[in-house]
Short mmCIF file of the C-alpha atoms (twelve columns), coordinates in Angstrom:
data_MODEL
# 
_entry.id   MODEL 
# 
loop_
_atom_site.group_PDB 
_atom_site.id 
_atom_site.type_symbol 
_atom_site.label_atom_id 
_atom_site.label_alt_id 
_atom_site.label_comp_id 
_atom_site.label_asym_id 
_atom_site.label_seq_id 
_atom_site.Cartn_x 
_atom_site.Cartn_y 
_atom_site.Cartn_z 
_atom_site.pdbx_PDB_model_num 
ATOM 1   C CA . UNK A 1   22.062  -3.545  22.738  1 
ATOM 2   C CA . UNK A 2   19.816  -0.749  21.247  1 
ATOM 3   C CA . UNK A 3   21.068  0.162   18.008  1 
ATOM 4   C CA . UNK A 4   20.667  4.034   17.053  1 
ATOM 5   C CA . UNK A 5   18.636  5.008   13.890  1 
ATOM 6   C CA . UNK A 6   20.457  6.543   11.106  1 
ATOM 7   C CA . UNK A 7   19.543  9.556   8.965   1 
ATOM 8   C CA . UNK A 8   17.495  7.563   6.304   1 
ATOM 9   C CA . UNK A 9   15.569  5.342   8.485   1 
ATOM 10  C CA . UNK A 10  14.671  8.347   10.457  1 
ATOM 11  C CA . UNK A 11  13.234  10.152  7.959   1 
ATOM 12  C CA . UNK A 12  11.135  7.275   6.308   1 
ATOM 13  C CA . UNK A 13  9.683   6.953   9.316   1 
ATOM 14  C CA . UNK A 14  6.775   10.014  8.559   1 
ATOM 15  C CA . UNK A 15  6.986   8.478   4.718   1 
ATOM 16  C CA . UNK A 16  5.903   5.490   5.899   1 
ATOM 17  C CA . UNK A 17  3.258   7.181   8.051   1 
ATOM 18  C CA . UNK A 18  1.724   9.446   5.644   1 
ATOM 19  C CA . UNK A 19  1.674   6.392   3.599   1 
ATOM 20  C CA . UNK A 20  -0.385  4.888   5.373   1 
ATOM 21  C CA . UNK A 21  -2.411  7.620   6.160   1 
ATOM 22  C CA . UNK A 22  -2.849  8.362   2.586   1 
ATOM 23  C CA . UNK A 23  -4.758  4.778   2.196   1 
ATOM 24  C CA . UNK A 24  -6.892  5.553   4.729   1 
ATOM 25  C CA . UNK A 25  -7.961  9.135   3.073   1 
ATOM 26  C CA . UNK A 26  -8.322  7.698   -0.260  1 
ATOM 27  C CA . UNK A 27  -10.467 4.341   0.623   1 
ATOM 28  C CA . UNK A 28  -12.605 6.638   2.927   1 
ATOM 29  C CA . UNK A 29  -12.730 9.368   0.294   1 
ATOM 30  C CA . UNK A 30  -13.668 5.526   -2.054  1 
ATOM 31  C CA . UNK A 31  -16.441 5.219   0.050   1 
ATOM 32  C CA . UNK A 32  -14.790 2.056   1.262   1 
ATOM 33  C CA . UNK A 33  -17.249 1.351   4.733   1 
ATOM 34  C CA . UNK A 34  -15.130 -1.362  6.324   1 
ATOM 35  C CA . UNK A 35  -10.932 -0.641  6.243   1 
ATOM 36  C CA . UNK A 36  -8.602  -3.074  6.098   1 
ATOM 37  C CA . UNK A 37  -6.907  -3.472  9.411   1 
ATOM 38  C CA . UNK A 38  -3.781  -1.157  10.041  1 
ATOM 39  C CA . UNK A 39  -1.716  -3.781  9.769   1 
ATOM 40  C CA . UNK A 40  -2.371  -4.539  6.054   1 
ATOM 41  C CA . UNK A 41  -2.263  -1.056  4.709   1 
ATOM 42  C CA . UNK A 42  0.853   -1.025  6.849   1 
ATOM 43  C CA . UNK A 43  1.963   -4.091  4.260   1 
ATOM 44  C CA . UNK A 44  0.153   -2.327  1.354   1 
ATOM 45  C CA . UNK A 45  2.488   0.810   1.962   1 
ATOM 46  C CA . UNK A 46  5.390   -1.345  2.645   1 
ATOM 47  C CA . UNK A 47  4.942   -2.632  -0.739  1 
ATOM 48  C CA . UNK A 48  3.746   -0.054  -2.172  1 
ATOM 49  C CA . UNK A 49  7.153   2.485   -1.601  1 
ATOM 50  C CA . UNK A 50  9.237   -0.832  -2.616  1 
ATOM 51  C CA . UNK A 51  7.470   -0.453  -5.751  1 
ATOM 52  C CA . UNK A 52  8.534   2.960   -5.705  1 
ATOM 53  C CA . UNK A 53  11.848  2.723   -4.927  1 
ATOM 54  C CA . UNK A 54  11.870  0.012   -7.955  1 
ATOM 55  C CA . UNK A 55  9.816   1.667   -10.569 1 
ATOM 56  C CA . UNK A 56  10.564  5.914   -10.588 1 
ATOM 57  C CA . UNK A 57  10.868  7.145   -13.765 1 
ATOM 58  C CA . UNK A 58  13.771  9.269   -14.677 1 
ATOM 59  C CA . UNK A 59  12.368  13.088  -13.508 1 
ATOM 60  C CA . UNK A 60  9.198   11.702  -11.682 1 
ATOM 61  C CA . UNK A 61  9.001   12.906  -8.030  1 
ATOM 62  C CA . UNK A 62  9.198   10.334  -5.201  1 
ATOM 63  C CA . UNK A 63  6.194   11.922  -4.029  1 
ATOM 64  C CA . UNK A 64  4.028   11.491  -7.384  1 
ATOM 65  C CA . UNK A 65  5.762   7.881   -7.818  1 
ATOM 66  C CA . UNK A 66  4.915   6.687   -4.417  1 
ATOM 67  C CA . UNK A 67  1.371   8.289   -4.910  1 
ATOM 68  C CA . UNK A 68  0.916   6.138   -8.192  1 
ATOM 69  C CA . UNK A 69  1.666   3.100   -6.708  1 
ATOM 70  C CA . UNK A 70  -0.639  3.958   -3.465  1 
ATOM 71  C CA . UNK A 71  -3.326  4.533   -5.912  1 
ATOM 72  C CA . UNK A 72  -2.981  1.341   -6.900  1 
ATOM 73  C CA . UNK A 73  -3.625  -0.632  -4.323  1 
ATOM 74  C CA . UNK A 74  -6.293  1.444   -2.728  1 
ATOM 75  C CA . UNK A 75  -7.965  0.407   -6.522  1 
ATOM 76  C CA . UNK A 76  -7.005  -2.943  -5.725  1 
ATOM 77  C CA . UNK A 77  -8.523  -2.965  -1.979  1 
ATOM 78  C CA . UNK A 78  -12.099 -1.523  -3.622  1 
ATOM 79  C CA . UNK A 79  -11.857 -4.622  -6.302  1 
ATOM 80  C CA . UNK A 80  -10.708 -7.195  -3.842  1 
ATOM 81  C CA . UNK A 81  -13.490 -6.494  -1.862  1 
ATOM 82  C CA . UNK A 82  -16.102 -6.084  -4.214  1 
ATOM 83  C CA . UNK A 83  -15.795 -8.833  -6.816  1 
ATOM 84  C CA . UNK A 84  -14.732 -12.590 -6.654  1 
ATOM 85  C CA . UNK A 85  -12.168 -11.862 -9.431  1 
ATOM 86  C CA . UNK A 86  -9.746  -14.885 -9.096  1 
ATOM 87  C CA . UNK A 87  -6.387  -12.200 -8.891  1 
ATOM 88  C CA . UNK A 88  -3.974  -15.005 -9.805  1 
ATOM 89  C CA . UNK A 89  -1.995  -13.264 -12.527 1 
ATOM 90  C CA . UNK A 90  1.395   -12.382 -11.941 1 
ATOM 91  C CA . UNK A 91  0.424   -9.017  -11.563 1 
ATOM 92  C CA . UNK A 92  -1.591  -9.304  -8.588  1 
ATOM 93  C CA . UNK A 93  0.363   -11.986 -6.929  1 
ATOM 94  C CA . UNK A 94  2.302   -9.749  -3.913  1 
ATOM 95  C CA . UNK A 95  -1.070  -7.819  -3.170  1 
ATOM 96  C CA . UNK A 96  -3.280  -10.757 -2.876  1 
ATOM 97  C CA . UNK A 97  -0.812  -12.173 -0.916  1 
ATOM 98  C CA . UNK A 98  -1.171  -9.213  1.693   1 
ATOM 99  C CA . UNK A 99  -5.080  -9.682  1.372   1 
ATOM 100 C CA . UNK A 100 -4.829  -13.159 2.383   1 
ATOM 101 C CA . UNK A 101 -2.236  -12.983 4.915   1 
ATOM 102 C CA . UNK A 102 -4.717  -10.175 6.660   1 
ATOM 103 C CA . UNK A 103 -8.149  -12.169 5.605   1 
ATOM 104 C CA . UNK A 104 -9.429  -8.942  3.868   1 
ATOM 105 C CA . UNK A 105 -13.284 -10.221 3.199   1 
ATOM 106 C CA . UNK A 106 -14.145 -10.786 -0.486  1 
ATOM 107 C CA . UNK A 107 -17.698 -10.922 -1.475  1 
# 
């Protein structure tokens, strides 16, 4: 049985796609040679609008929230990739999770 889509998964649909179309822009724009595959800055902007829906502050847009947290990781891609930092405090834990899972090179 196909299920139909409701009103809010439809329209997070093109959120999730400008997502990850924002990555793309802003490790290009990084100077970033090599992306990630699509289907971990698909995971990175997973995470990064659970963040989102978990960390807004009280009269911050979704969009500038969201934005923040993309921001983030696109910083975290560049140092992933570009030092041998160890990345095993609690901070880091879910995003070098998704760099493992999608064997993102380190140097």
């Amino acid at each position: 049985m196909i299920r139909s889509s409701t009103a809010a998964e439809d329209s997070a649909i093109p959120k999730f796609t400008a997502a990850v179309r924002y990555l793309e822009e802003q490790l290009s724009a990084s100077g970033v040679k090599l992306l990630p595959s699509r289907e971990c800055l698909t995971d990175l902007a997973l995470d990064a609008i659970d963040a989102t829906r978990r960390t807004q502050r009280q009269g911050e847009s979704y969009i500038t929230c969201v934005c923040r947290h993309l921001d983030a990781r696109v910083r975290f891609i560049i140092l992933w990739t570009s030092t041998d930092e160890a990345f095993d405090q609690a901070v880091w834990r879910d995003l070098a999770g998704i760099a493992r899972k999608h064997a993102l090179p380190r140097p």
